[in-house]
C-alpha positions as CSV (number, residue, x, y, z in Angstrom):
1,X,0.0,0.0,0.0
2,X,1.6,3.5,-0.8
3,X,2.3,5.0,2.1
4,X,0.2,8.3,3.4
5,X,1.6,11.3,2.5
6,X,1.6,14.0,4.3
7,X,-1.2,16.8,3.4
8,X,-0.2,20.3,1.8
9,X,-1.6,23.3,3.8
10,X,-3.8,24.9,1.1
11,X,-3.4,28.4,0.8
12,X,-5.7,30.9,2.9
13,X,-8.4,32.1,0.4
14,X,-10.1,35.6,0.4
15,X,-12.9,33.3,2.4
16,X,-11.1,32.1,5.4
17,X,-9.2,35.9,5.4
18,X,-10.7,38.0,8.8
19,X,-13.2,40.0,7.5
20,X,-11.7,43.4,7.6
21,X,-15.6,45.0,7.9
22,X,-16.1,43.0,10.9
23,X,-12.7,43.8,12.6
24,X,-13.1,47.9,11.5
25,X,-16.2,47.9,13.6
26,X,-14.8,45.8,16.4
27,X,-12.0,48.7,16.7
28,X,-14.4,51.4,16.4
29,X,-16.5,49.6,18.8
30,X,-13.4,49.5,21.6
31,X,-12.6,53.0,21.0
32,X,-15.6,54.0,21.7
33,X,-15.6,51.6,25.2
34,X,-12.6,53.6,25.8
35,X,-13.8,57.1,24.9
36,X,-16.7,56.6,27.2
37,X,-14.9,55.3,30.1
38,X,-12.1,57.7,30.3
39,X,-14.1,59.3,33.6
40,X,-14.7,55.8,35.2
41,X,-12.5,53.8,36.9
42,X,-8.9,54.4,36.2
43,X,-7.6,50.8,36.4
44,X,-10.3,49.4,33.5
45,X,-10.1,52.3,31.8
46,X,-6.0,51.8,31.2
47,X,-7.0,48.5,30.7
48,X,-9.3,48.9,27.8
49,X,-6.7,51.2,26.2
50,X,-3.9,48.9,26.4
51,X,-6.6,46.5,24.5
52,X,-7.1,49.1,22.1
53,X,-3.2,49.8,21.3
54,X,-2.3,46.4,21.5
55,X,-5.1,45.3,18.3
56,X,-4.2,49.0,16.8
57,X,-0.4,47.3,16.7
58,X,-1.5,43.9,15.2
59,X,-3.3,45.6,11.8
60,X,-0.3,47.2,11.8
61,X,1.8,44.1,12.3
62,X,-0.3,42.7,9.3
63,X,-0.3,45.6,7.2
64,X,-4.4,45.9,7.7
65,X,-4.9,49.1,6.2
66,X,-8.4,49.0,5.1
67,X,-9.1,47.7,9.3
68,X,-7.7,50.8,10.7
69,X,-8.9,53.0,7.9
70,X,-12.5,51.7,8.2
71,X,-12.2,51.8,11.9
72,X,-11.6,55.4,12.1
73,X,-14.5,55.7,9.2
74,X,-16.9,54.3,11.8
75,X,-16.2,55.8,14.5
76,X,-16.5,59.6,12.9
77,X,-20.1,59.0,12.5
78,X,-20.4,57.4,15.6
79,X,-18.4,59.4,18.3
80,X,-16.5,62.6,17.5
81,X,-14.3,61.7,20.9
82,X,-13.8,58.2,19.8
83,X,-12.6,59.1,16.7
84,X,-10.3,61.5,17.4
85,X,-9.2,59.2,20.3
86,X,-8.6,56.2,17.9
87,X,-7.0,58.3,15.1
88,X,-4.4,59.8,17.6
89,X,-3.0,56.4,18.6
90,X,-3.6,54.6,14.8
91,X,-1.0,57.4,13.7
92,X,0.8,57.4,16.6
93,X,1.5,53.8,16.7
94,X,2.1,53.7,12.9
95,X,5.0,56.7,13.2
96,X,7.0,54.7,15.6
97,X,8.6,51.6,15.7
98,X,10.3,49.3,18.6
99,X,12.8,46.9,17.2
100,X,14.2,44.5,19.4
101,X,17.2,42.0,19.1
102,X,17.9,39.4,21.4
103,X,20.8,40.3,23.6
104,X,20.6,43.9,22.5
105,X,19.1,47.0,24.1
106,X,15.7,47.8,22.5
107,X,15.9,50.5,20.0
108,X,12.9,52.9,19.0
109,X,12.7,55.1,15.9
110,X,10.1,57.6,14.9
111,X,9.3,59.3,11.6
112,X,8.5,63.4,12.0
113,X,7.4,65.8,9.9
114,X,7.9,69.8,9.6
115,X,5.2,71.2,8.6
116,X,6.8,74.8,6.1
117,X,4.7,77.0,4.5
118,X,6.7,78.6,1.8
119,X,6.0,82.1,0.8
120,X,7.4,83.2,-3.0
121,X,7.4,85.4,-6.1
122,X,7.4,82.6,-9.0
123,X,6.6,79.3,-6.9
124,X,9.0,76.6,-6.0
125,X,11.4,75.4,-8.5
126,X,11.7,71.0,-8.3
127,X,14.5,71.4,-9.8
128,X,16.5,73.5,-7.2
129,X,15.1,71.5,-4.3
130,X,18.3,70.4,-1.8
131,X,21.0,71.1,-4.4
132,X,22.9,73.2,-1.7
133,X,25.1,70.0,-0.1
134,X,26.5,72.4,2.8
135,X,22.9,73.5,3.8
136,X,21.1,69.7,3.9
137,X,24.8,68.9,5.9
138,X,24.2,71.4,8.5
139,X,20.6,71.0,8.4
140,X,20.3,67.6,9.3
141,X,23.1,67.9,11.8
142,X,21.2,70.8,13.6
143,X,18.4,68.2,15.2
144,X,21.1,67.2,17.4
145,X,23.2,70.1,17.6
146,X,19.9,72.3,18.9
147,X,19.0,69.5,21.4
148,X,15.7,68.8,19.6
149,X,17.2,64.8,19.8
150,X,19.3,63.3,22.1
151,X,22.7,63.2,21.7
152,X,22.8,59.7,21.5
153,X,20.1,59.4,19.0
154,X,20.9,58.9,15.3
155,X,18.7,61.6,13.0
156,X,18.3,61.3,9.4
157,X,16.7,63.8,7.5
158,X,15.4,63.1,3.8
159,X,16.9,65.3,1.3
160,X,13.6,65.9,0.0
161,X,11.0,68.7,0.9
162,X,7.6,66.7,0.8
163,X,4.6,68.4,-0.7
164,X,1.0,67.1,0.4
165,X,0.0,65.2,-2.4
166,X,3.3,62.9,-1.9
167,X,2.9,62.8,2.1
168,X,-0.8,61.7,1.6
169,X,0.5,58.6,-0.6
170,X,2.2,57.2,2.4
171,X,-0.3,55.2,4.5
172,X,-0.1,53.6,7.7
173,X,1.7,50.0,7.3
174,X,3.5,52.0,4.6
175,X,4.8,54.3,7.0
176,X,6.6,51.2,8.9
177,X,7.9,50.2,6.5
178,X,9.9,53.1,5.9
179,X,10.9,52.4,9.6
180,X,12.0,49.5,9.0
181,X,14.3,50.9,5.8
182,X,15.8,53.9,8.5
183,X,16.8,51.8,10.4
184,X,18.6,49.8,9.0
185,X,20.2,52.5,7.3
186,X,21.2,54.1,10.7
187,X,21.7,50.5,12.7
188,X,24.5,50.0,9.3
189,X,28.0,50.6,9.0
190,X,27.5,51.0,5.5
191,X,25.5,52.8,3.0
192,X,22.3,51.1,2.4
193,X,19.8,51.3,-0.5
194,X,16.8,52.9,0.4
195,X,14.2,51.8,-2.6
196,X,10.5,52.5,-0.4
197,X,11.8,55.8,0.5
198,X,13.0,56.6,-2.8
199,X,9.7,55.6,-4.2
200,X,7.7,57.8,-1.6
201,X,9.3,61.0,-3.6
202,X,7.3,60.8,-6.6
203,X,7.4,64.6,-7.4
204,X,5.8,67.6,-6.7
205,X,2.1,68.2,-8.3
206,X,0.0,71.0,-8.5
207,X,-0.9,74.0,-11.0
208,X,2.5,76.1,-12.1
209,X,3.0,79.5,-10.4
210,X,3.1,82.4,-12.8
211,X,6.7,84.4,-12.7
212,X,5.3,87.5,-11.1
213,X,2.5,85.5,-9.4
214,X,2.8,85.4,-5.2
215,X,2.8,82.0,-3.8
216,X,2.0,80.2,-0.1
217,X,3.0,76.8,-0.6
218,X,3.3,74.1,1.9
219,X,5.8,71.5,2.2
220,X,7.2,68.8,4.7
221,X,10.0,67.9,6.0
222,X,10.8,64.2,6.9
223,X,13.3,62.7,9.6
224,X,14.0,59.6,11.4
225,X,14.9,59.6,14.8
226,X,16.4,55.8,16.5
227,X,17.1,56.1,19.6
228,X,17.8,53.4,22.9
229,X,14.2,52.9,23.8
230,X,14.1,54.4,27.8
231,X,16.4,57.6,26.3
232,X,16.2,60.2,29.5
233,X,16.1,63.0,27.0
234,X,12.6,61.6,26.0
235,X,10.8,60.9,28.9
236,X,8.2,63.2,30.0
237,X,7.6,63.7,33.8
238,X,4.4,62.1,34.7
239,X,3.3,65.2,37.6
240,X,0.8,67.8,35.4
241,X,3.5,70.6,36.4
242,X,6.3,68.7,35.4
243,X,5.2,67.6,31.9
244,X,3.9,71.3,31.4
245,X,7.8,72.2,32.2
246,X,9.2,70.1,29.8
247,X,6.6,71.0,26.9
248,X,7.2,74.6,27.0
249,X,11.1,73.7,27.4
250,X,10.7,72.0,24.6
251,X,8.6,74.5,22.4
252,X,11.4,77.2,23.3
253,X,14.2,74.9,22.0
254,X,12.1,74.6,18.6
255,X,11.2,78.0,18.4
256,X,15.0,78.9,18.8
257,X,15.6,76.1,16.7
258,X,13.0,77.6,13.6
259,X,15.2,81.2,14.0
260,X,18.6,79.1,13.6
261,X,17.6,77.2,10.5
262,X,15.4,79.6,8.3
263,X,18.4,80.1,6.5
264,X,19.4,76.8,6.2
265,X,15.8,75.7,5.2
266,X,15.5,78.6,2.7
267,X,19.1,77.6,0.8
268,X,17.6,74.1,0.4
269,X,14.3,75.2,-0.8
270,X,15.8,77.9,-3.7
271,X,19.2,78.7,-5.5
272,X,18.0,82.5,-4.7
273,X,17.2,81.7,-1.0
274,X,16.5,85.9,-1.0
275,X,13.1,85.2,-2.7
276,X,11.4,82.8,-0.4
277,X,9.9,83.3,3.8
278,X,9.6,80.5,5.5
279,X,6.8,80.0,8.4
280,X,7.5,76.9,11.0
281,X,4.3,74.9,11.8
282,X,5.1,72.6,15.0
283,X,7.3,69.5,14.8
284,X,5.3,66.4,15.4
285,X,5.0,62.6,14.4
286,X,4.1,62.3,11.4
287,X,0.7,61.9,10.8
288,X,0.2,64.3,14.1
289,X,2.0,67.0,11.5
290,X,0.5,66.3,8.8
291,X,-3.2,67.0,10.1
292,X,-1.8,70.2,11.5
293,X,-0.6,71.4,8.3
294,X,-3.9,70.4,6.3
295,X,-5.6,72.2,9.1
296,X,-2.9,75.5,8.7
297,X,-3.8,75.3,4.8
298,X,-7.9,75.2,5.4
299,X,-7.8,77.9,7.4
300,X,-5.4,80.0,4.8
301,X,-7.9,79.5,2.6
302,X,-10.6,80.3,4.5
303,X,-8.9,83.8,5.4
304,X,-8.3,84.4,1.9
305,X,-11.5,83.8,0.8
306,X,-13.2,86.4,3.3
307,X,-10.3,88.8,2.4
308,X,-11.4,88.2,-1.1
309,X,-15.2,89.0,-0.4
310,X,-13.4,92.4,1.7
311,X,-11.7,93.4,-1.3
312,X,-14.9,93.2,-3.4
313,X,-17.0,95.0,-1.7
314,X,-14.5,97.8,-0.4
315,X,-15.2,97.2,2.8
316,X,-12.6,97.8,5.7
317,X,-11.6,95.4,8.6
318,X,-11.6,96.9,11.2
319,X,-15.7,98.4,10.1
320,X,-17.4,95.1,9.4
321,X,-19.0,92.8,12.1
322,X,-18.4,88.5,11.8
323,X,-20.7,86.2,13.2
324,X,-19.5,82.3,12.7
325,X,-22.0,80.2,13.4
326,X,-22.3,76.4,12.6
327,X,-24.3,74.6,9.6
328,X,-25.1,71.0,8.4
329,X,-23.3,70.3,5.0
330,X,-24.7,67.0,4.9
331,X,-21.4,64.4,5.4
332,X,-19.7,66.7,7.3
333,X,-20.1,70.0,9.8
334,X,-19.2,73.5,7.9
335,X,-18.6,77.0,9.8
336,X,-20.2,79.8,8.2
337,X,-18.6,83.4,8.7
338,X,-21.6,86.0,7.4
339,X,-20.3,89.5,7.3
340,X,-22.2,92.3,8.5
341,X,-22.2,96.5,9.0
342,X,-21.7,97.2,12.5
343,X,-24.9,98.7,13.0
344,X,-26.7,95.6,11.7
345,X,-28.6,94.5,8.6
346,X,-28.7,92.1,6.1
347,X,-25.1,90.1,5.6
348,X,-22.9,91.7,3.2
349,X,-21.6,88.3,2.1
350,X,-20.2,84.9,3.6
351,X,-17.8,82.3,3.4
352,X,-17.9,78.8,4.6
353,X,-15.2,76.8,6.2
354,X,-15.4,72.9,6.2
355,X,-15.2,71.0,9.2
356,X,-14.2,67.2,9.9
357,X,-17.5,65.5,11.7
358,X,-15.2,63.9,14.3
359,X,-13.4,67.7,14.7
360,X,-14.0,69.5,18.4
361,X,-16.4,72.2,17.0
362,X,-15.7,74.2,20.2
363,X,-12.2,74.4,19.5
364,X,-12.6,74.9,15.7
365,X,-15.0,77.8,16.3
366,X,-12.7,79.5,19.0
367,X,-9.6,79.0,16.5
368,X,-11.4,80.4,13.2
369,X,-12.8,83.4,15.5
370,X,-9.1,83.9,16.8
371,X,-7.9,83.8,13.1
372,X,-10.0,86.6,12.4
373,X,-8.4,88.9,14.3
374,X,-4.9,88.7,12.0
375,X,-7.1,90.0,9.0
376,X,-7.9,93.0,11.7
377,X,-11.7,92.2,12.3
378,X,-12.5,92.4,15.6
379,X,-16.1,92.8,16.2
380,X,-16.1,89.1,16.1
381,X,-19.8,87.2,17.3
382,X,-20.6,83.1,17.4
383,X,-24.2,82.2,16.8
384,X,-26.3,79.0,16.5
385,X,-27.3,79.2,13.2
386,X,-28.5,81.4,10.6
387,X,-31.8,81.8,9.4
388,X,-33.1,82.0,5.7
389,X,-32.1,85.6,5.6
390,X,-28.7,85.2,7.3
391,X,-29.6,87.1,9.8
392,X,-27.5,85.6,13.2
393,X,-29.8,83.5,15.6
394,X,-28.6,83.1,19.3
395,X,-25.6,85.5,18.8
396,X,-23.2,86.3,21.5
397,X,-19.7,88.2,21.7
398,X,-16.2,86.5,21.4
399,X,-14.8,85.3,23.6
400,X,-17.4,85.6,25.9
401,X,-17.5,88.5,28.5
């Protein structure tokens, strides 16, 4: 009789695959357990978390994009808290990675942006982008140098300045993988290839900018930072005082940092460094930096557009009246800013500002009525709505007496 032979594991089919619908909501679902129990008992509340980080790490681990996108999809029309909650630790668990070797110290590297908006006459030129060798020398030594990274860390910065279109192709798993490439790169002796993070610069898009035409562009920065995991430069005092210390120690070593390397930035970004200004937005992890800078554009635009509706109907600042008030756009929340003459009447004209469903709408309307201000209006009102004439309903003066 021919002897048994042993049986082949058959391949997993799409059928015997975790459905990715199923484990979406089961994340949403914990985020929201966790959202909702952040006022409860401390111990199960920690617990639930640690839940929720450790299955955030696993799609990760398995490269489950559509699980932690769809995840995050739920829970913005489900809980604007658990949302943002869920998103904060998806990206932050997807910028950082913990490598560890057997018999070695574990290591930990993270992937930062810097958010730039870059003001010009003519637009950024690809073509001149990090040609200046000295600059991107001393610029990617100055992490270190500035004490923005530990001395013993090991920074690399891409010689690259990122626009939005190229950051947004870089998802979540793909974002460890680049990980992975730095550090190798940094862990080696040797030069390394680097073919992912080659491929994430795939070029600059967008409409040209006319010779004589102003520009605001925005643009990122990307570094790696791999470091011994438990670095004393990094750890963050766990008393409220002491971790507000160390923030604001930490925002006046960046801000002194920004000052240092304008230059720096502005020779990598132009062969006529003269023509360009450079604004800082805040260092963070990487998706953390990219949301603010999405955020910084919106509300550029926003500006522009009610200095636009200024313009055209010769009206001054600092003698108009806004009321921002909230409406339903349908799939998402939208702020509405309706100007008006001082002494009342019908609303000269209005501009609306889009708003993310799982977005704080207290803090949105409090940062679009701050914004305000730098056009120079100051008569600045919030309301609850508008009614079919625009006319404000429930208005009140910001900020509040």
């Amino acid at each position: 009789m021919p002897k048994n032979k042993k049986p082949v594991p058959r391949k997993p089919t799409p059928d015997n695959e975790p459905d990715s619908d199923a484990l979406a909501q089961a994340l949403a679902d914990l985020a929201l357990e966790v959202a909702e129990g952040e006022e409860g008992d401390p111990e199960t509340a920690a617990a639930r978390e640690e839940e929720l980080l450790v299955a955030v790490r696993k799609a990760l681990r398995k490269k489950r994009d559509e699980v932690l996108y769809g995840a995050i999809e739920l829970a913005r029309f489900t809980d604007p808290q658990a949302c943002r909650l869920l998103r904060a630790h998806v990206g932050e668990q997807a910028a950082t990675l913990h490598i560890r070797r057997e018999g070695e110290p574990e290591l930990e590297i993270d992937a930062f942006l810097i958010p730039l908006f870059v003001q010009s006459t003519g637009g950024l030129v690809a073509q001149e982008n990090f040609v200046d060798d000295e600059a991107y020398e001393a610029l990617a030594a100055s992490f270190k140098a500035h004490e923005l990274d530990s001395p013993q860390a090991k920074v690399a910065l891409v010689r690259h300045a990122y626009d939005l279109a190229e950051i947004d192709h870089v998802s979540y798993s793909g974002l460890q993988e680049l990980l992975r490439e730095a550090a190798a790169g940094l862990s080696s002796r040797k030069p390394l290839a680097a073919p992912l993070l080659e491929a994430s610069i795939r070029g600059w898009t967008g409409e040209p900018v006319a010779p004589d035409e102003t520009a605001m562009e925005l643009r990122f920065l990307l570094g790696f930072s791999l470091k011994k995991g438990g670095d004393p430069f990094y750890a963050v005092p766990k008393d409220e005082i002491g971790a507000d210390v160390y923030f604001a120690d930490r925002m006046r070593r960046y801000r002194a940092w920004t000052e240092r390397v304008a230059p720096l930035v502005r020779r990598s970004l132009a062969a006529d460094p003269e023509r360009l200004g450079v604004d800082f937005l805040y260092q963070d992890l990487f998706f953390g930096a990219k949301e603010q800078g999405v955020s910084e554009l919106t509300m550029l635009g926003t500006l522009s557009e009610i200095n636009t509706l200024l313009n055209a109907k010769e009206l001054a600042a600092d003698r108009v009246r806004a009321v921002v008030a909230p409406q339903d756009a349908g799939d998402h929340i939208a702020l509405r800013v309706n100007l008006y003459a001082l002494d009342g009447g019908p609303p000269w004209g209005g501009v609306v500002k889009a708003t993310d469903l799982a977005a704080d709408l207290g803090a949105e309307v409090d940062e679009l009525c701050d914004a305000l201000g730098t056009l120079g209006i100051d008569d600045v009102y919030t309301a609850d709505g508008f009614d079919e004439h625009g006319h404000a309903e429930g208005a009140q003066p910001y900020p509040p007496g």
